[in-house]
C-alpha positions in Angstrom: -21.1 -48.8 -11.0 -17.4 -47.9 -12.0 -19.7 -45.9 -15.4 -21.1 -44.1 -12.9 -18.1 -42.8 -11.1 -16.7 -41.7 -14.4 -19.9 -40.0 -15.1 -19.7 -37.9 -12.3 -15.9 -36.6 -12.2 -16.1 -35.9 -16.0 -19.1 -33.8 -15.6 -18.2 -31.9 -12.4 -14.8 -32.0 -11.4 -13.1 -31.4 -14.4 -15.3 -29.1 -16.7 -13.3 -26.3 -18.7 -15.8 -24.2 -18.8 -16.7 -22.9 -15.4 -19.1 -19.6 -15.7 -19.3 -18.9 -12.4 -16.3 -17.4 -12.3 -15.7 -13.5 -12.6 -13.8 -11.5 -15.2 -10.7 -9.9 -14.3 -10.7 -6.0 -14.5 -8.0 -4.9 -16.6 -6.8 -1.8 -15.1 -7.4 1.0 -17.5 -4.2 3.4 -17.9 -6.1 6.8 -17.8 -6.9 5.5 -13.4 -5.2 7.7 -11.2 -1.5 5.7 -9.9 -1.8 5.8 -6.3 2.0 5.1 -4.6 1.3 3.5 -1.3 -2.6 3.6 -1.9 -1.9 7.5 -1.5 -3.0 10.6 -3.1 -0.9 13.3 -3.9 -1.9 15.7 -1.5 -2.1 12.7 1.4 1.8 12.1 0.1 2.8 15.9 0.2 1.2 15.3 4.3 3.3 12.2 5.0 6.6 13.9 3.5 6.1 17.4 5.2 6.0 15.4 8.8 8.7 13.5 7.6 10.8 16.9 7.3 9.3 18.2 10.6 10.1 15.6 12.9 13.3 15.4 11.1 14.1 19.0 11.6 12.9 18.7 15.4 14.6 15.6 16.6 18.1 17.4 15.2 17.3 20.3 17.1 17.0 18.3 20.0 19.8 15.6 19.5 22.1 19.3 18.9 20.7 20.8 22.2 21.5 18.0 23.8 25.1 17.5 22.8 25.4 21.1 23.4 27.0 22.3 20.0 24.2 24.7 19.5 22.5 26.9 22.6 19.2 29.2 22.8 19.9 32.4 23.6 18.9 33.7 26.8 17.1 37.2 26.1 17.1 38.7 30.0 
């Protein structure tokens, strides 16, 4: 009974040799290095808004504060 036990684990649940396992993909250094999973032009996009809404919120938070006014053409 107890041969039988021992049978079983060193056939199945200790095996070196699994092949059902994939290969890991070695990541070739000719691939394209995506930062953030983004593309270059998809970055140049995310930095432009990035200086918009930067430029707009100033222009607000200084028309607020009043140290800059629009002139009044009238």
């Amino acid at each position: 009974m107890f041969e039988d036990f021992r049978k079983l684990i060193d056939d199945t649940a200790f095996s070196d040799d699994d092949h059902d396992e994939e290969p890991v993909d070695e990541v070739l250094p000719d691939e394209p290095r995506l930062i953030l999973g983004l593309t270059p032009i998809q970055r140049f996009f995310v930095a432009f808004m990035l200086l918009v809404m930067t430029v707009v919120l100033g222009m607000l938070i200084l028309l607020m504060t009043s140290r800059i006014a629009l002139p009044f053409i009238g």
